[in-house]
C-alpha positions in Angstrom: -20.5 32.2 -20.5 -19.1 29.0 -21.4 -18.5 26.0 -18.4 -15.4 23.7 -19.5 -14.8 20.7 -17.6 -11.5 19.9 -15.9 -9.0 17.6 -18.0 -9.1 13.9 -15.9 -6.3 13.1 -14.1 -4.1 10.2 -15.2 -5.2 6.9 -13.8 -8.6 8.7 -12.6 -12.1 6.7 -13.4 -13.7 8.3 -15.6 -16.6 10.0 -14.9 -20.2 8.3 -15.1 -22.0 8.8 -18.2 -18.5 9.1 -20.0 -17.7 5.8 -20.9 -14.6 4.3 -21.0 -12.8 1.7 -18.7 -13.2 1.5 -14.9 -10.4 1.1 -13.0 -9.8 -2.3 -11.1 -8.9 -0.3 -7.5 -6.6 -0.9 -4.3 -5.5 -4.3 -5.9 -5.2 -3.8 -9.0 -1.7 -6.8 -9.9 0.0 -4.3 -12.4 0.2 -1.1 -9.4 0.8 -4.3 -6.9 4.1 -5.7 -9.3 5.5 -1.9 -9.5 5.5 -1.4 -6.0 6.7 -4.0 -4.0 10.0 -3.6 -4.7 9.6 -0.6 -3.3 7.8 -1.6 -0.5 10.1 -4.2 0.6 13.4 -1.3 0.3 11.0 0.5 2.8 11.2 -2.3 5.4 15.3 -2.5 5.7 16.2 -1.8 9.0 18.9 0.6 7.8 16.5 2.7 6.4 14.4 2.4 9.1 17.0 3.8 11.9 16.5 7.2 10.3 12.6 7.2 11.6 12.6 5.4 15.2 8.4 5.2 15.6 8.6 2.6 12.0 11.5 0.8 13.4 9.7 -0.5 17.0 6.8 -0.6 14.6 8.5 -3.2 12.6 10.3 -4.9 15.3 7.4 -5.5 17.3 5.3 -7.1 14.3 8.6 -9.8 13.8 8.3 -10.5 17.8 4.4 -10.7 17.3 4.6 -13.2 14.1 7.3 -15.3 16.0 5.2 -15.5 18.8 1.9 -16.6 16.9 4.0 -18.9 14.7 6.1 -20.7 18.2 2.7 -20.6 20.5 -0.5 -20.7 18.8 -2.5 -20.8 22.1 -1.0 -17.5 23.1 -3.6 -16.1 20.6 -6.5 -18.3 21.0 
């Protein structure tokens, strides 16, 4: 009987013992740069009518971040 290993996934670590590059995780800049656009289509308001529970979501973070930013002491 012959064990064969499962092909790696793209963008997977390779495994230890096997060399190779490790990958540079959560923050890697290149994955941040393709997905921000995206990201920041997420947050239009337009798009978020469709799911209520991320619109309050998003509305109450801008009332929060005026708050902090017009009272500091509210926070302190």
């Amino acid at each position: 009987m012959t064990v064969l290993q499962a092909p790696e996934a793209p963008g997977q670590a390779p495994a230890p013992g096997k060399g190779g590059k490790v990958s540079s995780g959560l923050l890697d800049p290149k994955q941040l740069v393709t997905s921000l656009p995206d990201a920041l289509r997420k947050l239009n308001p337009v798009t978020l009518w469709r799911n209520p529970v991320m619109l309050v979501v998003e509305v109450g973070a801008a009332f929060t971040t005026v708050l902090a930013f017009s009272d500091p002491s509210l926070f302190a």
